[in-house]
One Martini backbone bead per residue (centre of mass of N, CA, C, O) as a GRO file, in nm:
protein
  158
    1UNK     BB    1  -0.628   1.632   0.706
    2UNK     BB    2  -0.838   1.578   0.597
    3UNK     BB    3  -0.854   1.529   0.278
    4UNK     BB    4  -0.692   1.281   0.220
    5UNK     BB    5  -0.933   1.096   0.292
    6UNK     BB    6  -1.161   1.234   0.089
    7UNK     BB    7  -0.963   1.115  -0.138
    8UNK     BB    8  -0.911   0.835  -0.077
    9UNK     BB    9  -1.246   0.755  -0.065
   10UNK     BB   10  -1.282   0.841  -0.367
   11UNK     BB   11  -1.079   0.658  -0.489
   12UNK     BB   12  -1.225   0.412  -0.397
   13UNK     BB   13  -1.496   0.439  -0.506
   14UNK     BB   14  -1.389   0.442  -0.818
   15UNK     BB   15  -1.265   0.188  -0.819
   16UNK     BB   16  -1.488   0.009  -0.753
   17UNK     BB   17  -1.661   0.101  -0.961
   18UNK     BB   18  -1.434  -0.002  -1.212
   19UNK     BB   19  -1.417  -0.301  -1.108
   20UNK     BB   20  -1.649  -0.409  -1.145
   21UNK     BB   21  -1.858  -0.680  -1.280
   22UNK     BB   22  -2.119  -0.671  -1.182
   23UNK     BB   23  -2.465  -0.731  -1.289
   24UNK     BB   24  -2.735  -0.555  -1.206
   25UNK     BB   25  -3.043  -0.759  -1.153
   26UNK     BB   26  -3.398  -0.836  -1.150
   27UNK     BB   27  -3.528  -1.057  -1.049
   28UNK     BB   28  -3.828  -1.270  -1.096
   29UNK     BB   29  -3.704  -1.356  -0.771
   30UNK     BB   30  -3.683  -1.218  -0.465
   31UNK     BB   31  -3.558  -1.482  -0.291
   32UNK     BB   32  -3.284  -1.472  -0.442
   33UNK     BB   33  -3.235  -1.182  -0.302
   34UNK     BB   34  -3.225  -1.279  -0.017
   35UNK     BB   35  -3.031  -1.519  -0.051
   36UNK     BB   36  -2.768  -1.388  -0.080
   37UNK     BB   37  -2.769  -1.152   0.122
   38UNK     BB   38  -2.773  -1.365   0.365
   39UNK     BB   39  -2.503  -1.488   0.256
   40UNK     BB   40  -2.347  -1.272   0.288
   41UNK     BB   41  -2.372  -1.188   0.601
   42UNK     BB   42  -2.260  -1.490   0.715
   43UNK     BB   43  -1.985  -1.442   0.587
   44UNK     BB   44  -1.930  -1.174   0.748
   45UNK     BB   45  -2.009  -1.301   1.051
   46UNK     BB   46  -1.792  -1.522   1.042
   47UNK     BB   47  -1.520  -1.368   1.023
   48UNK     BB   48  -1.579  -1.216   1.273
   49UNK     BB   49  -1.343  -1.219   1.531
   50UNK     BB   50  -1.153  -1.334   1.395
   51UNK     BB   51  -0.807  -1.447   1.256
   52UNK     BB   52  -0.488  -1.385   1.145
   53UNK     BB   53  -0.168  -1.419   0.959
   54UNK     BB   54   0.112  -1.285   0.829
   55UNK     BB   55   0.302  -1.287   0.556
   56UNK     BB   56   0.548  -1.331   0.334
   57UNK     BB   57   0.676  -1.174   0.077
   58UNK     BB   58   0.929  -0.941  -0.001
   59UNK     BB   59   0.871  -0.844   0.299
   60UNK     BB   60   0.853  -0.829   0.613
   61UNK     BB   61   0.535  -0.982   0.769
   62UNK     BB   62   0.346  -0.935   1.065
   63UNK     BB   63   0.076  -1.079   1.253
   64UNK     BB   64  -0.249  -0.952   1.274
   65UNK     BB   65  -0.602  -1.020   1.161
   66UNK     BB   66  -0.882  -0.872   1.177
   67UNK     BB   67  -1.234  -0.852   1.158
   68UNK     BB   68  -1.467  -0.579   1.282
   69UNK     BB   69  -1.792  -0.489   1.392
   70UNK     BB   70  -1.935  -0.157   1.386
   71UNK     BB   71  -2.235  -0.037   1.279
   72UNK     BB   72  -2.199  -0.174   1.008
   73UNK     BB   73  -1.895  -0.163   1.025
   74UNK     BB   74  -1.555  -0.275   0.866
   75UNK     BB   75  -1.298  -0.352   0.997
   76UNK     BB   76  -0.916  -0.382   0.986
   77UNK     BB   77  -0.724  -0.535   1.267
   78UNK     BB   78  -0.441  -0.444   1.360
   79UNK     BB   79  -0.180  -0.529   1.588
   80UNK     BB   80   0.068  -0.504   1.797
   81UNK     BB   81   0.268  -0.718   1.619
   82UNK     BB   82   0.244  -0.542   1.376
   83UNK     BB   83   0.517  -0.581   1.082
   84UNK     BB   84   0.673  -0.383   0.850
   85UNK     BB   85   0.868  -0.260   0.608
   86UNK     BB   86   0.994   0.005   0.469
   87UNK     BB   87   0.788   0.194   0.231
   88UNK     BB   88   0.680   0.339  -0.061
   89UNK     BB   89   0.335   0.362  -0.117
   90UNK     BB   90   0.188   0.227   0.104
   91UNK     BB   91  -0.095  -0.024   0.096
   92UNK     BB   92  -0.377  -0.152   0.145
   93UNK     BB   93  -0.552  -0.446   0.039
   94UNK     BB   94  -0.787  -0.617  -0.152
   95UNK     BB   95  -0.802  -0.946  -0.237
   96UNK     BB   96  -0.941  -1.219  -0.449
   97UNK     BB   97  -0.685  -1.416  -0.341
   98UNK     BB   98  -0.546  -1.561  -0.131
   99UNK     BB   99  -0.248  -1.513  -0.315
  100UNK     BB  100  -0.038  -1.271  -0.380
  101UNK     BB  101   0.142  -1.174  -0.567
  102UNK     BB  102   0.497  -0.985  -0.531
  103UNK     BB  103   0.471  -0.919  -0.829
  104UNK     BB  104   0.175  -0.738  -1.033
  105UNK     BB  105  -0.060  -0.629  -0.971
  106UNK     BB  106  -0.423  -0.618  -1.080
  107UNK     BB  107  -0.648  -0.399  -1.048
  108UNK     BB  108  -0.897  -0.628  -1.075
  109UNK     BB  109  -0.789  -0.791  -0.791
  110UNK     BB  110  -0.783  -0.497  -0.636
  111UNK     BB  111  -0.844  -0.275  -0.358
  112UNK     BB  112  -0.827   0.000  -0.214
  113UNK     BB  113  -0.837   0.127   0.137
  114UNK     BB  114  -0.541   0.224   0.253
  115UNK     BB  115  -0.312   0.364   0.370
  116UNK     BB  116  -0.023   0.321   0.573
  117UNK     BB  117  -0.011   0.456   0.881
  118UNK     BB  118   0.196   0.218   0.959
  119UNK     BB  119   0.499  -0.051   1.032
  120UNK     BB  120   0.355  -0.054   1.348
  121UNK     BB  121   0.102  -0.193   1.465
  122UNK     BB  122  -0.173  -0.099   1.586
  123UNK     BB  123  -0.476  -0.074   1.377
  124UNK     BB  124  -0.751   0.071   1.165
  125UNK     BB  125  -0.994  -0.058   0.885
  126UNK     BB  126  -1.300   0.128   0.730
  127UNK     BB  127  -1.488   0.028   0.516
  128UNK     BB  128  -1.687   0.043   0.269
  129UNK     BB  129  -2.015   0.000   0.229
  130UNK     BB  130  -1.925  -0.142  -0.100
  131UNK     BB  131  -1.817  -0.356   0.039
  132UNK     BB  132  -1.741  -0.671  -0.058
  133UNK     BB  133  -1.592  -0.915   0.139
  134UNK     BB  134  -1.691  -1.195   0.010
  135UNK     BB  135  -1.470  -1.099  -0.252
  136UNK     BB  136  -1.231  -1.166  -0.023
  137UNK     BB  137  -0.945  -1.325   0.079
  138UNK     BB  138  -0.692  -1.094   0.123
  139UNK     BB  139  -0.487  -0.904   0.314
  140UNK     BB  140  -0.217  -0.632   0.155
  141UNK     BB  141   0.110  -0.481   0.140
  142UNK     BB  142   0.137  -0.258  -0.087
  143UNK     BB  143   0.359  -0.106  -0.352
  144UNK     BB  144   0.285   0.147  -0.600
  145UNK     BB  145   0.574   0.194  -0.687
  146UNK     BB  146   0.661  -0.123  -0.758
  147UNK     BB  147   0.444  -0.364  -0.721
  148UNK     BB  148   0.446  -0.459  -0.455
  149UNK     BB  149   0.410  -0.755  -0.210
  150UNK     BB  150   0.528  -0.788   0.131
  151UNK     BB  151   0.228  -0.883   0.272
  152UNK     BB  152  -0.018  -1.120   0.399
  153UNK     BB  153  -0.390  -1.210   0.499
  154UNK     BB  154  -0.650  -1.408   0.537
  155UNK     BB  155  -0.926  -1.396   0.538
  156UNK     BB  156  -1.156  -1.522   0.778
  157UNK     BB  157  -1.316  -1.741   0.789
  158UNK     BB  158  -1.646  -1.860   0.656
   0.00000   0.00000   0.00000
């Protein structure tokens, strides 16, 4: 039962770091690496413990989204009224834009966090420590084998 989730894992870290646009280089004034580093920190403490609701795309999506932080890693924590359609190859994902299309996500626009656990019910989905929140506006619920997207939330106020 572990492998499954250290090949998720695996390819969530392979995926980010391929993702990835920003080329990273040492400023010349180290003030302005403290000053990103505290926005973005501030941007995901501002998140936290806030909720969003469930939009509907391509099939009904319900339920609410939190973002919550334990010990230094960001959950995203779907509520015990979360639920959506059953569908082959669901996946939670981190998007770049407000709203996802409903079908044709661009590889480039979203991360995989982790399969859909379940369709129905309370859940919760750890981040990858290399995972900048404050570079996604909404997490979906999307069908890897048709490229659909179910529904979706947008994360909570920063």
């Amino acid at each position: 039962m572990k492998f499954p989730h250290l090949a998720i894992f695996t390819l969530v870290t392979l995926l980010t770091v391929s993702c990835a646009k920003e080329v990273t280089s040492t400023p010349a004034n180290n003030q302005t690496t403290t000053e990103n580093q505290t926005e973005s920190l501030t941007t995901v403490a501002a998140a936290v413990g806030k909720s969003t609701n469930f939009q509907t795309l391509e099939h009904k999506t319900q339920g609410k989204l939190t973002v919550t932080n334990e010990n230094g890693t960001n959950y995203l924590q779907f509520d015990q009224s979360f639920k959506t359609d059953n569908g082959p190859d669901l996946f939670v994902v981190l998007y770049r834009g407000d709203v996802p299309p409903e079908s044709g996500i661009k590889e480039k626009d979203y991360i995989s966090v982790a399969a859909l656990q379940k369709i129905k019910g309370s859940q919760r989905y750890a981040l990858p420590q290399n995972v900048k929140l404050a570079n996604f506006k909404s997490v979906a619920i999307w069908c890897r084998k048709f490229n659909a997207t179910f529904g979706y939330a947008s994360l909570p106020a920063k």
